[in-house]
BAMARKOL-11219 format. One record per atom (N, C-alpha, C): x, y, z; residue in one letter. Coordinates in steps of 0.001 Angstrom, whole numbers, plus 500000, padded with zeros to 6 digits. Layout:
<pts>
XYZa
...
</pts>
This chain:
<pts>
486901504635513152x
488288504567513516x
489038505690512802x
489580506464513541x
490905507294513087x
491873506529512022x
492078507483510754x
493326507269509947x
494490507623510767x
495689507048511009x
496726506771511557x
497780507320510771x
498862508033511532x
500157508647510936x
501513508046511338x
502434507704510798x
503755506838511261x
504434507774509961x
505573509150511176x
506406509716510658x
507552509075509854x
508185508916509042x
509250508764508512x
509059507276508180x
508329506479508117x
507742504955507501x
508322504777505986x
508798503526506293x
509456503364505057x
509621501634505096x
509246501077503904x
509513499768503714x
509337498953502332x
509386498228501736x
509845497309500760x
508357496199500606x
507878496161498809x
507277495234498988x
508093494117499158x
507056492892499465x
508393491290499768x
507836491020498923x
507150490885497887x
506772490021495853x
506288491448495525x
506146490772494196x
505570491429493056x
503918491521493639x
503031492722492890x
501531492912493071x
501607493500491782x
499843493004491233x
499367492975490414x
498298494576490474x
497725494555489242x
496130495726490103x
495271494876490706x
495157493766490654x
494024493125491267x
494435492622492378x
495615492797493182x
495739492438494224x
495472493803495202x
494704492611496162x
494333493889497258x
495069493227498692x
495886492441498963x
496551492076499822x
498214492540499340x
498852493237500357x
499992494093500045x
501074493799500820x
502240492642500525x
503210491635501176x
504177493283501331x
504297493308502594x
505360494728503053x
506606493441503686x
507839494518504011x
508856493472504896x
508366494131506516x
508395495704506503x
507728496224507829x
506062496580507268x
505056496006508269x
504085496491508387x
503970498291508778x
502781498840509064x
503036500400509142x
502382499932510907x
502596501384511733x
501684501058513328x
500346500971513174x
499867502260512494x
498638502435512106x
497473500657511580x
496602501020512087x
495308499966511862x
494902500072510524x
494868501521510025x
494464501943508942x
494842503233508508x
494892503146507351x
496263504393507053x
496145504266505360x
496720505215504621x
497165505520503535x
498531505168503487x
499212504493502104x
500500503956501796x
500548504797500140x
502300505024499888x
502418505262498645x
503358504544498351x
503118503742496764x
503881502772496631x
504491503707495497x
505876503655495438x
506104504676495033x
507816504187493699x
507276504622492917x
507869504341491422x
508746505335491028x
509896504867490184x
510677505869489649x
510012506832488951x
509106506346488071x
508265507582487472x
507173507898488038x
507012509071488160x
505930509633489015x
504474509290488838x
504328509859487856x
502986508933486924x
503106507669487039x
503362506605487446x
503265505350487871x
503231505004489192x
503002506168489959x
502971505883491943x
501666505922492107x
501518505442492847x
499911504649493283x
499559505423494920x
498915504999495133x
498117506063496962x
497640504587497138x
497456504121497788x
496628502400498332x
496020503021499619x
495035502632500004x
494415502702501270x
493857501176502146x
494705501047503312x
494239499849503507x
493422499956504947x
492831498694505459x
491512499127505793x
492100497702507180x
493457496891506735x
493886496400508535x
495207495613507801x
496564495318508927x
497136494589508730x
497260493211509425x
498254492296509526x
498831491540509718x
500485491764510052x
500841490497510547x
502145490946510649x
503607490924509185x
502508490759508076x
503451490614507329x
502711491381505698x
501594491770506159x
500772492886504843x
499987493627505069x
499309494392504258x
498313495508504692x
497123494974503866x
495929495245504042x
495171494502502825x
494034495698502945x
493728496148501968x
492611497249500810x
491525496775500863x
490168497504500922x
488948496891501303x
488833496898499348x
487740495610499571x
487069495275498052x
486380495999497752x
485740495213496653x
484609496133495865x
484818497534495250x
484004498218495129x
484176499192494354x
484346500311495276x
485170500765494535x
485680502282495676x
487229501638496427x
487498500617495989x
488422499314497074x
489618500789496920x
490288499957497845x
492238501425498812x
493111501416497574x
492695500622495920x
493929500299495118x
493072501473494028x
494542502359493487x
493722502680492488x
493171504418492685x
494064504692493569x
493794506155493514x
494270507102492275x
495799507064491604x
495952507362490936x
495653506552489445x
496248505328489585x
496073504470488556x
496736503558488578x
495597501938488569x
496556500716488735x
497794500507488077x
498662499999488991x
500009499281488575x
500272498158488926x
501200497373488311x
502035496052488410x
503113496744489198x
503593496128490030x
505063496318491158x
505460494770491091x
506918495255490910x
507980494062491427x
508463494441492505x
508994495266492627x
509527495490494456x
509446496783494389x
509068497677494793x
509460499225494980x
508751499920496586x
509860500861497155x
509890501440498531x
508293501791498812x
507905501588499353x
506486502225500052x
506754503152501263x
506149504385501277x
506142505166502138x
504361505546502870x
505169506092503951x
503394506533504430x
503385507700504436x
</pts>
């Protein structure tokens, strides 16, 4: 399957995520099946790349195991912050 592009995507986690969460509560899902997300922090060094692997109508969810979509730059805790694609 093709990685997927959605110009100008923009949305809000709905809770807090942990590093060990690999299910990702958005308010808008992205179009894309599968796609790259940046969850994205006031400080730069604290923005994350997630790669998720399918959604739902209300999250995106990161394949497990090792190599899993969380964790490109370096796990974080989020309380709410903008996600872009």
């Amino acid at each position: 399957m093709a990685i997927g592009h959605q110009s100008f995507y923009q949305t809000a986690l709905t809770s807090g995520i942990t590093s060990g969460d690999l299910v990702i509560p958005l308010d808008t899902v992205p179009t894309p099946s599968e796609g790259f997300l940046v969850i994205e922090s006031t400080v730069e060094a604290k923005r994350e790349i997630i790669y998720y692997t399918s959604k739902d109508a209300t999250t995106v969810t990161c394949p497990s195991g090792a190599g899993n979509g969380r964790g490109y730059d370096v796990l974080q805790q989020y309380l709410t912050y903008r996600v872009q694609q």
